[in-house]
Structures are given as structure tokens and as C-alpha cells.
C-alpha positions in Angstrom: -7.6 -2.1 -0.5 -4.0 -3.5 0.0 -1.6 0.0 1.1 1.9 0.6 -0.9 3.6 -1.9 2.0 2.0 -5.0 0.2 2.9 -4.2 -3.2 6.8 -3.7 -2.2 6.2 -6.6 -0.6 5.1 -8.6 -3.8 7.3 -7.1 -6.2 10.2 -8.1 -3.9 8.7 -11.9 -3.7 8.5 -11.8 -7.8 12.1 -10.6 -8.1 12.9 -13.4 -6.1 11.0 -16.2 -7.7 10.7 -15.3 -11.4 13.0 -12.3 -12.0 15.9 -13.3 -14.6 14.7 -16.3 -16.1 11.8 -17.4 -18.5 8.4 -17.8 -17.5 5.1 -19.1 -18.5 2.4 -16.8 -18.5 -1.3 -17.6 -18.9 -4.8 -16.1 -18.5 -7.3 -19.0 -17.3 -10.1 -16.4 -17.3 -8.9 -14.9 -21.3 -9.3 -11.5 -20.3 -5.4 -11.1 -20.4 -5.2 -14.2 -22.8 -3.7 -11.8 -26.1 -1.3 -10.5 -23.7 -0.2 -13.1 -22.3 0.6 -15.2 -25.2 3.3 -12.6 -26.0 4.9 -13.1 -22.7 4.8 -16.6 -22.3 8.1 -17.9 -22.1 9.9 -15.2 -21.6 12.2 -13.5 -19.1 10.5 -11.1 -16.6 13.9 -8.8 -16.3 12.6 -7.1 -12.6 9.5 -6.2 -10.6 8.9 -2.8 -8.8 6.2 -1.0 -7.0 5.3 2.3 -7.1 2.4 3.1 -4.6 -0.5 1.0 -5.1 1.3 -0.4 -8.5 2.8 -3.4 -9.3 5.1 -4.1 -12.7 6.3 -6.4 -13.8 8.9 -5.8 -16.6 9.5 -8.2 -19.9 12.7 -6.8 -22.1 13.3 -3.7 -22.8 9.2 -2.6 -23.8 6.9 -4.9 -22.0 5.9 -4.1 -18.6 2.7 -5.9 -16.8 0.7 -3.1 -14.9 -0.9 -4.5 -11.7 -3.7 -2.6 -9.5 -5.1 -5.1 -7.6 -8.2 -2.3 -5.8 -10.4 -3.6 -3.8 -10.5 -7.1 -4.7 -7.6 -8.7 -6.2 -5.0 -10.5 -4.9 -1.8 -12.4 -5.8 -0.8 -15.6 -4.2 2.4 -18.0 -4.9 3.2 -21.3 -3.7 5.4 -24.0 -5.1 5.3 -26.1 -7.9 3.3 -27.9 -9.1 0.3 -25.6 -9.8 -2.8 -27.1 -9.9 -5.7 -26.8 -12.2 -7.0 -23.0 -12.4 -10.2 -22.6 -10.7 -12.6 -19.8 -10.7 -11.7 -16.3 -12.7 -7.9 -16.6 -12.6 -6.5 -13.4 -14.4 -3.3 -14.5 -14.5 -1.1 -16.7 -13.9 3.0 -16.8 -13.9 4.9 -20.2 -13.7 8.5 -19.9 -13.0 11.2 -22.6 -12.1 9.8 -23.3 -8.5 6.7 -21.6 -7.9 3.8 -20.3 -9.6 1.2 -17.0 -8.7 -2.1 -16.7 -9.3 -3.9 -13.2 -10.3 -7.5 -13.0 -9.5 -9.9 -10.0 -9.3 -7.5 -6.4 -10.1 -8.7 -3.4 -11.3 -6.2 -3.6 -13.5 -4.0 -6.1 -15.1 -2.5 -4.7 -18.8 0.7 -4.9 -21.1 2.2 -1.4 -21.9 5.0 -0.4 -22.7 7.8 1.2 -21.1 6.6 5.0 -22.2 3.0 4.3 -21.2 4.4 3.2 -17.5 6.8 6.1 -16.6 3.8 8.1 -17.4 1.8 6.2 -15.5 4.4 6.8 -12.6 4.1 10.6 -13.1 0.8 11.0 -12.5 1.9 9.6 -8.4 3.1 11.5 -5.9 6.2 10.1 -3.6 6.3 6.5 -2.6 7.7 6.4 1.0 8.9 3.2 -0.1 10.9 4.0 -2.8 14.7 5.2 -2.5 14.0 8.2 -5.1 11.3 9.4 -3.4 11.4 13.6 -2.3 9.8 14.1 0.4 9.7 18.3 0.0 8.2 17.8 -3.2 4.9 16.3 -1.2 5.5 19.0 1.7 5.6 21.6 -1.3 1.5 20.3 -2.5 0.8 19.9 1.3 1.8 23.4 2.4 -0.1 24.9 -0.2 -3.1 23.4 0.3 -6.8 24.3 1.7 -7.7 20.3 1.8 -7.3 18.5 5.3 -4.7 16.7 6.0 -7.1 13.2 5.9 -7.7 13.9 2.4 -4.2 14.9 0.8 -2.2 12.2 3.0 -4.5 9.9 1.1 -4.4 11.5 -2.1 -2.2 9.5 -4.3 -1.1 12.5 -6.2 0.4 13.9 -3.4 2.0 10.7 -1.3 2.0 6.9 -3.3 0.9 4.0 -1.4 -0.9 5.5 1.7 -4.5 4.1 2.3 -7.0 3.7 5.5 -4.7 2.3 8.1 -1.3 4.4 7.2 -3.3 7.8 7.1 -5.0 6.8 10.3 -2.1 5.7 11.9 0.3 8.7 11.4 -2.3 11.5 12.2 -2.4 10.0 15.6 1.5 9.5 16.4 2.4 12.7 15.5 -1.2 14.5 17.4 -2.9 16.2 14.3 -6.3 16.6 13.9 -7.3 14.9 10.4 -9.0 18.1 9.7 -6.1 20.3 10.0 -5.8 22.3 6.2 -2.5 21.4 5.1 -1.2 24.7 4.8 -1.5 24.9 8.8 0.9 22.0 9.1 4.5 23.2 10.5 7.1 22.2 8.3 8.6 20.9 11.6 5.9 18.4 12.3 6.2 17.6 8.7 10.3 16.7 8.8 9.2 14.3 12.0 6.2 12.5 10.3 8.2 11.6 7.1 10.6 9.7 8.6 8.1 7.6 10.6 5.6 7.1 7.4 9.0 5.6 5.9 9.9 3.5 9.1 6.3 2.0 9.4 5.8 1.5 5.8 9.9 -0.6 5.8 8.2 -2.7 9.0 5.3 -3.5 7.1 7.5 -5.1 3.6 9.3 -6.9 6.1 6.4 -8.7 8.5 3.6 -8.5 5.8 1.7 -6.2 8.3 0.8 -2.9 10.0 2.2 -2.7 13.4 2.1 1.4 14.6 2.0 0.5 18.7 4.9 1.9 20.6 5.8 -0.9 22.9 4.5 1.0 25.8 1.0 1.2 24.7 0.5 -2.3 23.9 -2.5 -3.9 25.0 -0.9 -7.5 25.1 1.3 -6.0 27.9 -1.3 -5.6 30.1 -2.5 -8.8 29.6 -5.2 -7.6 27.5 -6.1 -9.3 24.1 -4.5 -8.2 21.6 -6.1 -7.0 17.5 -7.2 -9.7 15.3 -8.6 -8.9 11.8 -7.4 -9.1 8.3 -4.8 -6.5 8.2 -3.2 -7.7 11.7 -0.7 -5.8 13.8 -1.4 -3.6 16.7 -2.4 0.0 15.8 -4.0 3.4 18.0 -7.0 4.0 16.1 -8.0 2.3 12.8 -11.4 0.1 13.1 -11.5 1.0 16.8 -14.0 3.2 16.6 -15.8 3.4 20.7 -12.8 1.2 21.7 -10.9 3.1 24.4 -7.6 5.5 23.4 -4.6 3.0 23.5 -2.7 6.3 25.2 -5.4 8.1 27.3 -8.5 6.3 27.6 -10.7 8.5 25.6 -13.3 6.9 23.2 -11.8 6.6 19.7 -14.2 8.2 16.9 -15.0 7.5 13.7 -16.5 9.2 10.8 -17.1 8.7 7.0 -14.5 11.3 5.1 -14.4 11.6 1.1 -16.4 8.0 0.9 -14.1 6.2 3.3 -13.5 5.8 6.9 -11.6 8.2 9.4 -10.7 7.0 12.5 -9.4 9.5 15.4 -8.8 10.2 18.9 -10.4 13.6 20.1 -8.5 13.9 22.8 -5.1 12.9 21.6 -5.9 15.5 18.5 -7.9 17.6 19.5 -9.7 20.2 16.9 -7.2 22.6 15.5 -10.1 25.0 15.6 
């Protein structure tokens, strides 16, 4: 599933592309057909992201909700746009480019109530400017959960998935068990900060890059990671691989249905 750094990453291309003029809206597939024959031709007035949530806003009452799960994506290129193939969702024709919606969990027309409520139900988006990060120490600290579930709970912190959770467990040395209410609010002040720094890197160069330039593997002439996400990173899907930092064999585990990747050495049991 694509983490909160994609969706910034979209919503910024959108704002770019279609934001403050009209555009032609269609549904190929029909499932968003009613919909979208009340936006066609009109001006999408901004784009945002919030988490794992993309929206797309029309006036002053018309936003397009966007989860793309497991399976969806959105892809642009320019004009012209060729025939739709396949089960195309959606699909948004601007000036110079087009996008093509296929396979979200969600793609739906509410209005501008239904999305700030929407919104509410998150927790913080690292990502976002408004975002408080003592109102997800305040759910962290009081809770009995593990750290690997609440850091991926999106209640409690927007747009974190697999590879972000993963990642920042093993910079800052935390055992993915650790409750959350054994966290120091010290460790918590440092990890912030470096959620937000690695989330910024990955809007800009479309990936997940968490290696400290010391610990790369290409500077040791060895090869470097190559699978869909990209970048270099400590842990995530390098489960028997050898520790980046200390050599140790990285573990893995299924946790709440997905899967937890960890060093035992580098964070070690808090038991």
C-alpha cells in the first residue's frame, strides 16, 4: 500500500497540472460515471493529502476522496490520452496532461463537511504543516499497544505504513514491541523530526531512502536494493540479510496481519 509520501507527492503533481482551471472528468469503467458527470468541466480549485488520502476539491462543496489501498494507482502523462483500456476509474483531462485512476478502495464525491470529518477520524500527518506532534505523543504515552502497532495506527500518526514504521524503529534503536507508554518523551522529540525529514525526502525523489551515508552498501562496492519501493533502507524486506550497522541477521515476523522487520541486536528486547 502506497505510504502518506506518495499521496503528497500526487496531490502536489495535480495542483500543478489541473489545479485552477477546468477539467474533464470521466469514469471509463461507470462506477464513478454519476459523479463524474457533475464535475466534468469544471475547475478543480486545489488538491491535498492527508495520510493515505487524496482530495481533490471542485468549488466550494465538491471534493473527490481518493484511497488508492492496496491496488490502485494514479498515473499522468501528456496529452493526448489515449483510448481507456481496462477498469479505468477515473480519469481527469486537463490543458496538458491527463491521469488515469484504476483499482482504489475508494474513489467518491462528498462534500466539504463529509471530508473534514473524514480528516478527524486521522491522526497527525508528518507531512502536513498543521500537524501536532504532542497530540500523537499524548495517544502514544498512554498506551499498552507496542510501538509497531500504534506507529501504524492511522488514528494515532497519518500516512505511516510498512517501510516508514520499519524504518524509524531501527534509527532511533527501539524494540517494535516496546508498549508505548515506555517510550521516553526524549526519544519521542528525536524521532519526530526524522519521521518528518524522511517522509519530505520521499515527496521530493518519489522514494524511501533511510540509509545514513555511512552504512550504504553501494559504498562498499556492494549492490545496492532493487524492488518496487526503491531507496536504500536498514531493515524492511531484508529479513536473513545481514544488519546494514552490525552484521546481525535482520528478522522478520508477521504483526497485526502485516510484516515487521527488525534487527535484534540493534533493538534488542526491552524486556
Amino acid at each position: 500500500m502506497p505510504e502518506g509520501h506518495t499521496l503528497h507527492r500526487l496531490a502536489r503533481r495535480h495542483r500543478s497540472l489541473f489545479a485552477r482551471r477546468p477539467v474533464a472528468v470521466s469514469s471509463p469503467q461507470g462506477r464513478f460515471a454519476s459523479s463524474a458527470t457533475q464535475l466534468d468541466g469544471q475547475v478543480m480549485t486545489g488538491a491535498e493529502a492527508h495520510g493515505k488520502h487524496l482530495f481533490h476539491r471542485y468549488g466550494r462543496d465538491r471534493v473527490v476522496h481518493v484511497h488508492l489501498g492496496l491496488y490502485g494507482t494514479f498515473a499522468e502523462a501528456p496529452l493526448p490520452a489515449p483510448e481507456p483500456v481496462g477498469q479505468l476509474r477515473m480519469r481527469l483531462v486537463g490543458e496538458t496532461h491527463y491521469a488515469d485512476l484504476r483499482g482504489p478502495t475508494a474513489c467518491e464525491l462528498i462534500t466539504s463537511a463529509e471530508a473534514r470529518a473524514l480528516r478527524a477520524r486521522l491522526g497527525e500527518d508528518p507531512l502536513r504543516s498543521d500537524a501536532d506532534p504532542d497530540a500523537v505523543w499524548a495517544r502514544i504515552s498512554r498506551s499498552r499497544s507496542p510501538l509497531a502497532t500504534l506507529l501504524m495506527d492511522q488514528k494515532v500518526l497519518a500516512g505511516v505504513g510498512n517501510v516508514y514504521r520499519a524504518e524509524l524503529l531501527f534509527r532511533h534503536g527501539l524494540d517494535p514491541q516496546l508498549p508505548g507508554r515506555a517510550l521516553e518523551r526524549e526519544t519521542w522529540d528525536a524521532m519526530w523530526p526524522d519521521l518528518v525529514t524522511l517522509m519530505r525526502d520521499g515527496v521530493r525523489t518519489g522514494r524511501i531512502d533511510t540509509v545514513a551515508p555511512e552504512h550504504d552498501p553501494r559504498r562498499r562496492g556492494e549492490p545496492g536494493r532493487k524492488d518496487r519501493h526503491g531507496g536504500e533502507v536498514y531493515v524492511y524486506r531484508r529479513a536473513g540479510l545481514p544488519c546494514l550497522v552490525c552484521g546481525t541477521g535482520v528478522r522478520h515476523a508477521e504483526h497485526a496481519n502485516r510484516n515487521l522487520f527488525w534487527c535484534p541486536a540493534c533493538q534488542p528486547d526491552h524486556g
